[in-house]
VEXKOL-913070 format. One line per 10 residues: number of its first residue (from 1); their letters; for each residue x, y, z of C-alpha. Coordinates in steps of 0.05 Angstrom, whole numbers, plus 5000, padded with zeros to 4 digits. Layout:
% VEXKOL-913070
NUM	a	X:Y:Z  ...;
% end
This chain:
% VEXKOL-913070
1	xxxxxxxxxx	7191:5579:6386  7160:5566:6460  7188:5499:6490  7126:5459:6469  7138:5471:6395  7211:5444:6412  7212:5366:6405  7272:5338:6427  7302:5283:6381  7268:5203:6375;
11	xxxxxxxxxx	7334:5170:6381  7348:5224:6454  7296:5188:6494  7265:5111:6504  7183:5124:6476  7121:5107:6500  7095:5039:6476  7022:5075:6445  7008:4994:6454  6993:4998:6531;
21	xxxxxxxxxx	6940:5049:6514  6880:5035:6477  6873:5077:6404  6803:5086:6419  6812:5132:6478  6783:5202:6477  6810:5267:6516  6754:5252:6568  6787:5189:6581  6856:5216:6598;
31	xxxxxxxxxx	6822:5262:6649  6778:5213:6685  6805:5130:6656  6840:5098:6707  6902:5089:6663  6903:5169:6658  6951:5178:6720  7002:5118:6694  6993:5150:6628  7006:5226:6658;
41	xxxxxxxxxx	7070:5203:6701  7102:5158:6638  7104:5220:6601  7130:5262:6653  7180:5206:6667  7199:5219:6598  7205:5291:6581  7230:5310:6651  7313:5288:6627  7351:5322:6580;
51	xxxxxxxxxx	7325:5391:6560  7265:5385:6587  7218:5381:6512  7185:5319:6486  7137:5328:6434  7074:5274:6452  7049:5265:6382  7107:5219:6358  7082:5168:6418  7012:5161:6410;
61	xxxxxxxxxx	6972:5138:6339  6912:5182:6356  6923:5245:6329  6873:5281:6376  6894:5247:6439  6971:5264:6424  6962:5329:6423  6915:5331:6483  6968:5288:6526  7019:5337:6497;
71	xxxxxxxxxx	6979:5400:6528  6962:5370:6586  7026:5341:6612  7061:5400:6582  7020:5442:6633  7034:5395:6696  7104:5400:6675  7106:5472:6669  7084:5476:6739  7126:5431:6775;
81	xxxxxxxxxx	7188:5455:6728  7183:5519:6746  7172:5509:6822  7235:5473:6828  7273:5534:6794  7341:5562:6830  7332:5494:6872  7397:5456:6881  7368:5401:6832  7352:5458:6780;
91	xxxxxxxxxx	7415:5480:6780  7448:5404:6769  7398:5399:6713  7418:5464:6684  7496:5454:6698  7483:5382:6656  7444:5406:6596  7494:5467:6586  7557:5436:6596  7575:5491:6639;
101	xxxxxxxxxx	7607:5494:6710  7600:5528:6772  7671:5565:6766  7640:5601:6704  7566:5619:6734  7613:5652:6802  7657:5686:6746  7594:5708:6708  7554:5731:6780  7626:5760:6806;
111	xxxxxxxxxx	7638:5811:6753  7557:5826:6748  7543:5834:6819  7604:5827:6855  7587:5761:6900  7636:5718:6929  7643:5644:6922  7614:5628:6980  7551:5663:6967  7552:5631:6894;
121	xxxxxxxxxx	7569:5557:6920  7513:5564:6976  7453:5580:6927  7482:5522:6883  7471:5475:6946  7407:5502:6966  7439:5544:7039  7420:5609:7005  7365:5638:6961  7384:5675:6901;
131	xxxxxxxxxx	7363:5738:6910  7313:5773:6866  7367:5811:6832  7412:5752:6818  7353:5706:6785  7354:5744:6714  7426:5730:6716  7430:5664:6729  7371:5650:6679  7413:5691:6626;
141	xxxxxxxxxx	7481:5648:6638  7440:5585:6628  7406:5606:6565  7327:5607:6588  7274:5634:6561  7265:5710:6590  7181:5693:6580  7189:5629:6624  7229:5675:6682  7169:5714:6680;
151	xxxxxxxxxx	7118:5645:6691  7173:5622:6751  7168:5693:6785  7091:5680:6785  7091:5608:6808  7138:5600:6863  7099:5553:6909  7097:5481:6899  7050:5444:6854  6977:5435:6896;
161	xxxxxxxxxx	6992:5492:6944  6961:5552:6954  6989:5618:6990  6981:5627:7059  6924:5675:7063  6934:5746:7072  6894:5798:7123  6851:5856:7096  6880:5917:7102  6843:5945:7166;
171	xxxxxxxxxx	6880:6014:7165  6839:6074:7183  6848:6155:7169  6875:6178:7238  6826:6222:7280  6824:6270:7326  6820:6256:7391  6807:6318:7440  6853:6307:7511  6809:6315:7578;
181	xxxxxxxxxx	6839:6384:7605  6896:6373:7641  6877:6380:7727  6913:6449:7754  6917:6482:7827  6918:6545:7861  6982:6583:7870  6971:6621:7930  6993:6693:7946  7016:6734:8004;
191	xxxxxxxxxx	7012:6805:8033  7075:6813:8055  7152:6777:8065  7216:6784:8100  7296:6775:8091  7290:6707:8128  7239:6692:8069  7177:6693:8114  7104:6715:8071  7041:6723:8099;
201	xxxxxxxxxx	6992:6680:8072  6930:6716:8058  6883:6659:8027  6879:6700:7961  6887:6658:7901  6932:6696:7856  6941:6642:7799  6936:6570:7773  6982:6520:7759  6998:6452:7728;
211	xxxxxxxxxx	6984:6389:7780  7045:6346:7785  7026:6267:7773  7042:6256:7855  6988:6312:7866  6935:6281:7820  6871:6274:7856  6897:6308:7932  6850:6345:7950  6871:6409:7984;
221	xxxxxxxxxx	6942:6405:7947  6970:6483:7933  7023:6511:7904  7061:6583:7930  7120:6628:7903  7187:6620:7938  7213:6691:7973  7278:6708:7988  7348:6673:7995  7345:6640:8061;
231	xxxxxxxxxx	7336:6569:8028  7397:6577:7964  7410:6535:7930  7361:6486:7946  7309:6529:7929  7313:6602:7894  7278:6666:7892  7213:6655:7849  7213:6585:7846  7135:6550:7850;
241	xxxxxxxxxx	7133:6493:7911  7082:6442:7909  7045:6423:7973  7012:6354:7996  6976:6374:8066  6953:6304:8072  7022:6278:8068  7073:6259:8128  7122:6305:8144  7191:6260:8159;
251	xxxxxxxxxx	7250:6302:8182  7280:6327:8120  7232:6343:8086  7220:6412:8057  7154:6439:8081  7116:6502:8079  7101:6515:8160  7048:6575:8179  7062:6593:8248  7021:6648:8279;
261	xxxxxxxxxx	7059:6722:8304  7029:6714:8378  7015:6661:8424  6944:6671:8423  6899:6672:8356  6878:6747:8344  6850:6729:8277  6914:6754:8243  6936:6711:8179  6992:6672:8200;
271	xxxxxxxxxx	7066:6676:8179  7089:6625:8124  7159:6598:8119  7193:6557:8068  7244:6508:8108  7279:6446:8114  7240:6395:8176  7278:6391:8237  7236:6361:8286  7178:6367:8324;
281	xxxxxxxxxx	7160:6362:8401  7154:6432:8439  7166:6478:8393  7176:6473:8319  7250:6462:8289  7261:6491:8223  7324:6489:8189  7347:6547:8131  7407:6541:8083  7429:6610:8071;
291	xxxxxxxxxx	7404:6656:8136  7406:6729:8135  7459:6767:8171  7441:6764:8251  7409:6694:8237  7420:6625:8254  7422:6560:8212  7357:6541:8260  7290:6573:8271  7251:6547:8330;
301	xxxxxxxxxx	7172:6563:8349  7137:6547:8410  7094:6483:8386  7022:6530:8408  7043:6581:8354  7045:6524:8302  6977:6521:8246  7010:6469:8195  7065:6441:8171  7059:6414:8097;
311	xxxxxxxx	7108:6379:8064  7131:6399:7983  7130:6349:7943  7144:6384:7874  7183:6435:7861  7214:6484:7797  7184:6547:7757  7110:6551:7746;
% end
C-alpha cells in the first residue's frame, strides 16, 4: 500500500466540518474558488501530525471532490514532506511517530558506518548533513518507504524553487598548436688558440645555438667555445659563452676582449680572450683564474691594441 491508500484512524485527528464548504463545488472550484487555499491549508493542517496519512474522502460529502482534494493536497504534501527530510524537524517527527530515540538511531548508524555521537547528534540538530551514504540508513531505522527515499533524493529543494541554473558544457577537443621556432645565434669559430686560452677569431660561423631569454631580440649577440684552463673553475674547457656587445662592461664582469697582435692594424684577425674585467684606462686589465706556468693572475694590453670588449651574459654547454 502507498501512503495515500493509508487512512489514518477518525477518532486520531479533529475533521474537517464539509459544512464550511459548499456540496455543490466542482474540482474546478478547488483550483481557482477563493475558499480553495483555506480549503488546501485545513487539510494540510490536518494530515501533516501523526503519521503523516489522512484519507480526504471521510471529510467531504461529494464523492468526486473528496477524492480530488485527497490527490491534490496529497501532492502539495508530498512535496513539502519530502523537502523537509533529514531536517532537524523531520527527525523530531520521525523520533515521535516511532517511539524511538536518538541513543538507538547512534547505536544503529555506529555499528553500520562507524560514526560517532557527535556526528549522529549534529545531523539530528541540523549542524551536519547526513551524508548520501547515511540517508538509506536512517530511512531504514525509521521504517520508510524505500519508493519515497527514491522521490526525496529527487526533490531536495524547497517547495516553489527551482535549481540554480547550470552552464553548457563548453569543452572542446584539444588542438594542435604549432610553436614559432625558437630564435638561435651564431657560435663563432677560431683558427687557432693558446695555453693562456687565447683563439683567433676568424669571423667563420661554425654553428648555431639556442638564444638565452636575456639575448632575445640583441642584435649582434654571439656565442663562442671556451679554450683552455686559464679561467677553471669559473669556466671550463668546451663550455659555450653568450655575448651581449651592446651591453656595459662593469668590472667583474666576464667578457670576451679581441685585442689585436701589433700596435698597428695589418689586417690580421685579432686575438680573442676569455677573462674576468679589470679595468680600463691605458691599457686593458684582464684578470685569469688558473694562468699557465710563467703567467700572472693579470694580463694587461696597451688600450690602442684593444677592438672590443663584450661582456657574457650566459653561459653552460651548447
Amino acid at each position: 500500500m502507498t501512503r495515500r491508500d493509508q487512512p489514518i484512524s477518525a477518532t486520531a485527528l479533529p475533521r474537517i466540518s464539509p459544512a464550511i464548504y459548499p456540496r455543490n463545488m466542482d474540482a474546478t472550484d478547488l483550483c481557482h474558488d477563493s475558499m480553495a487555499a483555506t480549503f488546501r491549508d485545513d487539510c494540510f493542517r490536518h494530515c501533516a501530525h501523526g503519521d503523516g496519512y489522512c484519507d480526504y474522502r471521510s471529510m467531504i460529502v461529494n464523492a468526486d471532490i473528496a477524492q480530488y482534494a485527497h490527490d491534490k493536497v496529497c501532492e502539495i504534501r508530498d512535496k513539502q514532506w519530502m523537502a523537509i527530510a533529514f531536517s532537524p524537524d523531520w527527525f523530531s517527527e520521525q523520533f515521535a511517530r516511532t517511539g524511538k530515540s536518538q541513543a538507538e538511531l547512534f547505536h544503529f548508524l555506529s555499528g553500520r558506518l562507524g560514526l560517532d555521537r557527535s556526528q549522529v547528534n549534529k545531523s539530528i540538530l541540523g549542524k551536519r548533513k547526513v551524508q548520501p551514504p547515511e540517508m538509506p540508513l536512517v530511512w531504514e531505522f525509521f521504517g520508510l518507504d524505500p519508493a519515497d527515499m527514491a522521490t526525496a533524493m529527487s526533490a531536495r529543494h524547497l517547495p516553489g524553487s527551482t535549481p540554480a541554473p547550470q552552464p553548457s558544457p563548453n569543452a572542446t577537443r584539444p588542438e594542435f598548436q604549432p610553436f614559432a621556432p625558437a630564435p638561435r645565434i651564431p657560435v663563432f669559430g677560431h683558427a687557432a688558440a693558446g695555453d693562456d686560452g687565447r683563439f683567433i677569431m676568424n669571423g667563420q660561423r661554425i654553428a648555431d645555438t639556442f638564444c638565452p631569454p636575456v639575448l632575445s631580440g640583441v642584435e649582434g649577440a654571439y656565442a663562442v667555445y671556451v679554450h683552455g684552463e686559464s679561467m677553471e673553475p669559473r669556466f671550463r674547457a668546451g663550455e659555450t659563452v653568450w655575448i651581449n656587445p651592446h651591453q656595459p662592461v662593469r668590472q667583474g664582469d666576464d667578457v670576451v676582449a679581441q685585442i689585436l697582435d701589433a700596435d698597428e692594424d695589418d689586417g690580421s684577425p685579432p686575438s680573442a680572450y676569455v677573462k674576468r674585467f679589470v679595468s680600463r684606462g691605458s691599457e686593458l686589465v684582464l684578470h685569469q683564474f688558473n694562468p699557465p706556468d710563467g703567467e700572472t693572475y693579470e694580463l694587461r694590453f696597451p688600450e690602442q691594441r684593444v677592438v672590443s670588449v663584450h661582456r657574457i651574459v650566459f653561459a653552460g654547454i651548447g
